[in-house]
Each structure stands twice: as C-alpha cells, then as structure tokens.
N, C-alpha and C positions, 0 to 999 in steps of 0.2 A: 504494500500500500504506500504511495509515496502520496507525501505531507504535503498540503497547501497552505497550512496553518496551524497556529501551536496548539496543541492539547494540553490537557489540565494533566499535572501530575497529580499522581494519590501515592502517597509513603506509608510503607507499611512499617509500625516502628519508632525508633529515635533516628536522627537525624547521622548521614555518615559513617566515616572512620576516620582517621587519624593516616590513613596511610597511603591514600590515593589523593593527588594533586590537582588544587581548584583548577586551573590548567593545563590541559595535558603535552599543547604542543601550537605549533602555528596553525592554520586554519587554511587547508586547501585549495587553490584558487578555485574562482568560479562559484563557489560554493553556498548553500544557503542553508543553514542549520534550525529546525524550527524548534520552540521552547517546547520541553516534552518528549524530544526523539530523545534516541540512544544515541550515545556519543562514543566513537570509533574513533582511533586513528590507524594509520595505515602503516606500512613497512616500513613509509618514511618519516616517522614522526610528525604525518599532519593531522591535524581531526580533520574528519570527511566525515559525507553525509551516511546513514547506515540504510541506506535506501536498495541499496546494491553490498552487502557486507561480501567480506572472501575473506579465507579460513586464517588468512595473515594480519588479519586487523587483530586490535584487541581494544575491550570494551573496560568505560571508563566510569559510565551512570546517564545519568541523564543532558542534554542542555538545558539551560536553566532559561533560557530568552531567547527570543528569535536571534537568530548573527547571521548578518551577508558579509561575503567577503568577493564583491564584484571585480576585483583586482583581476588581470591573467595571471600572477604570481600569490604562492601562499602568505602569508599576512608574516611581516618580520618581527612583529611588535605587539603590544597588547590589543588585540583586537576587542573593539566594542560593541556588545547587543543593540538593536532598535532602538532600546530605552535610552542606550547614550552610559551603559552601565558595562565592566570589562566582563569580556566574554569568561561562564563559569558551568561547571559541571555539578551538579546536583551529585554527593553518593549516598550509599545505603540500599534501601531496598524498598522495591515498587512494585505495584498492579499493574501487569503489562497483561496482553490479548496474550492468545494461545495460537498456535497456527493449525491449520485443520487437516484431517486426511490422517496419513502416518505418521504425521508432526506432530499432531495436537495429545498437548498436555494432560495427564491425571495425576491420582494418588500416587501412583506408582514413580513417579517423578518424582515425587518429593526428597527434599536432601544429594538430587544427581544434576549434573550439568546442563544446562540447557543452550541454546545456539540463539543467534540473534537473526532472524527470518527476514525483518524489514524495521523502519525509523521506529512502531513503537510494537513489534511483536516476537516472540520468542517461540521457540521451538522441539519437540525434543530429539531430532537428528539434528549430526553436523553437516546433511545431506552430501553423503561422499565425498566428507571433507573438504568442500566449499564454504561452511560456515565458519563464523568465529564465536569460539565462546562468551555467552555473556554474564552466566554465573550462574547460580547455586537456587532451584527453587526450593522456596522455605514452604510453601502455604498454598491453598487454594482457597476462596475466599470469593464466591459468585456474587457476594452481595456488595464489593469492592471494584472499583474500575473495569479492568482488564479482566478480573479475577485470578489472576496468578502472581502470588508474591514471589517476587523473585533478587534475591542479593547479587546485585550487580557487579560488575568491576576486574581487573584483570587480577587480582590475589584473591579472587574468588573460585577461581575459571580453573579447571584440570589443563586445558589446552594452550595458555597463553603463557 
C-alpha cells in the first residue's frame, strides 16, 4: 500500500529505548516519508521510503512527520519535517496491519520475527528473503489500530 498521507500512530506500551537513534541516517533523494510509515534505511545509510523494502534494509520504528526530501541528492544535514520540526523516528512498539494470504499474522507469531511488507504493514515471511526484518510481535490486539503489536527496530530483528 503506498502512502498519500500520514496515519495516526497507536503505541503499544511506554514510549522507546535507549538504544536506537532519533536519527538514523541522511534521507534519500527524491524521497517523501509520511508521518506513521516504517522507517528503513538502506545498504547505504539512507532512510528511504518502506514502500518497496529489500531484505538489506533494516528497520528503525516509525517516522514521526511527514519529511520530503525533493533534492536529487540524499539530504547532508538535519533534514526537517513539514512542520519545520528535524526529521525523527518514533521507537518502541506499534499497531501495524497484518498482510494477508500466507503473510498474514496470528497467535502463532507471537514473540517470532516478523518482515516489513509495505510503509505501515508487517508480515510473517521474509518472502524468499526479499524482506527486511522489522521486529518482534508482542501482541494481537483487534481492538487497536492495525491490531498487531509489534517491537520494532533493528536490535529487535533476528535478520539485521
């Protein structure tokens, strides 16, 4: 599902950890990040959209505000959200969708890796190792967002 506009996050929890960094990396050219996706960076330390993820990225949490970066070159500097506020990664753990079919989440998932499918869905193959890990489901919770709680982040991840 690729974003036209930010969605509401819903946090399952207290807020974070201590161990992943409010910014992970320069921001991709071309790129438009909506507040609510999963936030990725790529082989080369850029965050890019997770719109399209591959099994080399690794996931950091969420973005916190919309951010373009209309530049042809990835941003060298603190790049700033919409609101005029520096670009920042939500962590901890969220209500993200499930993906369907052979992807789609249950019980049985719980506490096992799960893969990041598109900007706000998760999945539970790495699809022949095209995905990238996005981290740890704790929970299912229908009566919550996405319904799937899930601890994000790449010190969460078996694969990253």
């Amino acid at each position: 599902m690729a974003l036209a506009a930010d969605v509401k996050i819903i946090r399952c929890g207290v807020p974070g950890n201590s161990t992943q960094p409010a910014v992970p990396g320069p921001i991709e050219a071309s790129t438009t990040l909506y507040g609510g996706s999963i936030c990725l960076t790529n082989s080369s330390g850029n965050v890019k959209s997770s719109a399209s993820p591959t099994s080399t990225d690794t996931c950091w949490g969420l973005v916190h505000a919309q951010t373009i970066n209309a530049s042809t070159t990835a941003t060298t500097g603190i790049a700033l959200s919409v609101n005029g506020r520096p670009f920042e990664v939500e962590t901890g753990t969220f209500f993200l969708a499930s993906a369907t079919g052979a992807d789609a989440l249950n019980q049985t998932y719980v506490g096992k890796t799960v893969y990041v499918y598109d900007e706000i869905t998760v999945a539970a193959t790495d699809g022949s190792h095209t995905r990238a890990p996005a981290g740890v489901l704790v929970r299912i919770d229908p009566t919550q967002g996405g319904g799937y709680a899930v601890k994000l982040g790449s010190n969460e991840t078996t694969g990253a």
